[in-house]
C-alpha positions, 0 to 999 in steps of 0.5 A, a space after each residue: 928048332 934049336 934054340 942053343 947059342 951058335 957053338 964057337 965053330 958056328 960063331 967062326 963060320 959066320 965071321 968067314 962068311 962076314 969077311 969074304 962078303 964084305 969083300 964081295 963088293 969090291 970084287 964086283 966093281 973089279 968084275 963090271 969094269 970090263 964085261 956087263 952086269 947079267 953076263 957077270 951075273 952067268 959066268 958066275 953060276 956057271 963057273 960056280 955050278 957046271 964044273 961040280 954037276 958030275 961030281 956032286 950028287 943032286 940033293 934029296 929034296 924036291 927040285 922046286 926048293 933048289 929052283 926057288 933058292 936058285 932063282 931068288 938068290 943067285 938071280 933075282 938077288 945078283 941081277 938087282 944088286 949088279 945092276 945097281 953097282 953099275 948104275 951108280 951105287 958104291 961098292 962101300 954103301 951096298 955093303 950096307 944097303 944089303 942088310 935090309 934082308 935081315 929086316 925083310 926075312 925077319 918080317 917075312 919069317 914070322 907068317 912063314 916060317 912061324 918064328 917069333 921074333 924077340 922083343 930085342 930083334 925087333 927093336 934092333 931091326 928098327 934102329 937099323 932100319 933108321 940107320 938105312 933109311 939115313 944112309 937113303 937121303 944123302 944119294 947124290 949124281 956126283 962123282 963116287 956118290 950114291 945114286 937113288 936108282 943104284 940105292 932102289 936097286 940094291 934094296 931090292 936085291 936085298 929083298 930077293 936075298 930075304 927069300 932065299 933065307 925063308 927058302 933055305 930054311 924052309 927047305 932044311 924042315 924037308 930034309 936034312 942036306 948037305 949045304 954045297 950040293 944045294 948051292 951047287 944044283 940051285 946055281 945051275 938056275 940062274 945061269 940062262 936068266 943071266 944069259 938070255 938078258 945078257 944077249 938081250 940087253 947087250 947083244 950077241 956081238 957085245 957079249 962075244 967082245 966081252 967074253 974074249 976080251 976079259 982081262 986078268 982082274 976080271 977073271 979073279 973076280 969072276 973066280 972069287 965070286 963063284 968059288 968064296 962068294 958062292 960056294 963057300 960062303 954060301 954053304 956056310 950060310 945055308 949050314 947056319 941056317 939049317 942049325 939056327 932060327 933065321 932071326 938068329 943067324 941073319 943079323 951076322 951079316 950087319 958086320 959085312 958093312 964094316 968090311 965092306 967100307 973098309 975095302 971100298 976106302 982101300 981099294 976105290 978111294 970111296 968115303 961115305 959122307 956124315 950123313 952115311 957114317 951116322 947111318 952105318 953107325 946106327 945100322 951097327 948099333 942094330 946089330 948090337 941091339 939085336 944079338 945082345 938086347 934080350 942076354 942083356 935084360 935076362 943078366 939084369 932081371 936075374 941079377 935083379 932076383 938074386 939081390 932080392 
């Protein structure tokens, strides 16, 4: 396990992945404007997957690794969170809701991955769990307000984003592969999930309508969510993972929230309540805690040794 600092390149990389992922959310409201959840869901992986199948090799790791990643991160993930978008949640407080899976994998990491947590991370984790649970009491049905369903939803997405990082980084103690042929083979999963719910849920007549009828911003959505969103962000992602402990890596993603409620005050008019500010601040205050508590109470006990 490399215990080393993330490099500058790998510090830049996580930055990338924390902006396109903050806008992420914007563009999926954009996206469920016009077409359902589960469709939006397919269109996604197919156009993120099914283009590259003939040009990309199969990675050299048991088909049950992509499966897993497949079917934790891009449907179990996406289902919920889409799903949660369109019932009520808003595009600003998803953002931040969807950082329980630092929480969650840092928990899971420990009895499956066998990675310890440091004091530091721990307590970080729980200022940010505070933060959300915060932001969980001010759902409202009001228009732009957070619904508790759509809130319920998206921490189950979370959840489902925990297990793909336990499966990421499970799969890199395998082999050493290439992030983007495994974002790319893992996505071929999730596309007939999506689309049997989609005909399902919706129907075969609705779903033609939808797909005939997408307009232009519907499709950019769709393009940015399978190209940045899937492919880049995500083999970006999976690379940090490869090199670094998961609690290491993880807590990055606490900065998308500050992206996040940028473009949905930019682009929706959405402006989180007190209560929510209160909560976000506290789930930043995590991060802090998380990445700095333990180079902090070294700089101090080494400062400490050296006046003695």
């Amino acid at each position: 396990m490399n215990a080393s600092p993330l490099s500058r390149g790998d510090l830049l990389r996580a930055l990338a992945v924390v902006v396109i992922w903050g806008l992420n959310f914007v563009v999926m409201k954009i996206g469920l404007h016009d077409i359902g959840p589960m469709l939006l869901g397919a269109l996604r992986f197919a156009a993120a997957a099914l283009p590259l199948l003939l040009i990309v090799r199969v990675p050299k790791l048991p088909w049950r690794y992509m499966a897993a990643y497949g079917l934790a991160q891009g449907f179990g993930q996406f289902a919920f969170l889409f799903l949660g978008l369109q019932m009520g949640m808003t595009a600003g407080m998803a953002s931040v809701v969807m950082q329980t899976q630092a929480f969650f994998t840092l928990l899971l990491a420990a009895p499956v991955l066998g990675e310890r947590a440091r004091w530091s991370q721990g307590l970080g984790l729980l200022v940010a769990l505070a933060g959300l649970v915060l932001i969980a009491t001010a759902h409202g049905d009001g228009p732009g307000q957070m619904s508790l369903v759509g809130f319920v939803l998206t921490l189950s997405a979370a959840f489902m984003w925990a297990v793909s990082n336990l499966v990421a980084r499970l799969a890199s103690r395998i082999a050493d592969y290439d992030p983007l042929p495994f974002i790319v083979w893992s996505g071929v999963f999730p596309i007939l999930p999506f689309a049997v719910l989609a005909l399902w849920m919706d129907g075969p007549k609705t779903v033609l309508r939808q797909i005939s009828g997408m307009q232009t911003p519907t499709v950019l959505a769709v393009l940015f969510l399978a190209w940045l969103s899937t492919l880049l962000a995500y083999s970006l992602w999976t690379q940090l993972l490869q090199r670094h402990p998961a609690g290491r890596v993880t807590p990055f993603s606490l900065l998308v929230p500050v992206v996040g409620l940028w473009s949905a005050w930019m682009f929706f008019d959405e402006w989180p309540l007190p209560q929510q500010w209160l909560g976000t601040a506290a789930v930043l205050m995590g991060l802090v805690v998380n990445q700095l508590g333990g180079r902090i109470l070294a700089l101090r006990n080494a400062s400490a040794e050296s006046r003695t």
